[in-house]
C-alpha positions, 0 to 999 in steps of 0.5 A: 404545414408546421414551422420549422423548429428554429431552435433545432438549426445551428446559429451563427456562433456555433458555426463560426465556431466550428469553423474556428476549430477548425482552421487552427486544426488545419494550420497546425496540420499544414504545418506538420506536413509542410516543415515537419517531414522535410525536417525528419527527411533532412535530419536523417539523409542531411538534405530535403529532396525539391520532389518531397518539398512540392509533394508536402506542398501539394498536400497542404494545398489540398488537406482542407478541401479533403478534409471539409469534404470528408467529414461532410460527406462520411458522418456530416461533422468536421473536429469543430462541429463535433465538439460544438454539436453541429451536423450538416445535412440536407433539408431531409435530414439525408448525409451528403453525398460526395460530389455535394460535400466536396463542391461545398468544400471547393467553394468555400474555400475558393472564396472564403470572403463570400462564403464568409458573408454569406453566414449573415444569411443566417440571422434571417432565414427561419432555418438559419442557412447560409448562402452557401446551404442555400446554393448547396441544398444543406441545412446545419442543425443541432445533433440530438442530444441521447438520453441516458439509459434508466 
């Protein structure tokens, strides 16, 4: 059996990276949400209705689990994997399916301190995994890069 090609697994300043990208990305659409429809709503009908407050609440409060699990389980890239070229997978190279991307989401966000931590993994694994792809069962590599066409 053949050692893991250890440069084909994301590091950790890739994905921290990412995940960088990826909070401002979903501050800003929080944002949007939470001020940016009640403030269109108030300026054309004067007030913002309390039902319409909690409800873009409640969509910000959700957006990022939506989000991570989405992205992770449709095409296994979020906005900040996608520019820094960063794929989660399974260790067979499979997506992952919905329940497995959206427990990945929910813990990661419920306890971003440990999930935090747990990138330390990283620095020592032969397929720089984190806790959390540990626990989960998930591996970030690279994407291949194409070649162009002659």
């Amino acid at each position: 059996m053949t050692a893991p090609d250890h440069q084909s697994y994301a590091g950790i300043v890739s994905r921290l990276s990412g995940l960088a990208i990826d909070a401002a990305l979903l501050t800003l659409a929080a944002s949007l949400v939470v001020t940016g429809v009640p403030s269109v709503w108030a300026t054309l009908e004067g007030s913002t209705p309390g039902w319409l407050n909690a409800t873009t609440g409640l969509i910000a409060a959700l957006l990022p689990v939506v989000y991570f699990a989405a992205c992770w389980w449709l095409t296994g890239q979020t906005v900040g994997s996608l520019l820094l070229g960063t794929m989660v997978r399974r260790p067979n190279g499979r997506h992952l399916g919905p329940g497995r991307a959206l427990l990945r989401a929910a813990v990661g966000l419920a306890f971003p301190p440990v999930w935090l931590l747990g990138m330390l993994g990283v620095l020592t694994d032969d397929r720089r995994r984190a806790w959390h792809d540990r626990l989960f069962g998930t591996v970030v590599r690279y994407v291949p890069r194409r070649r162009p066409l002659r």
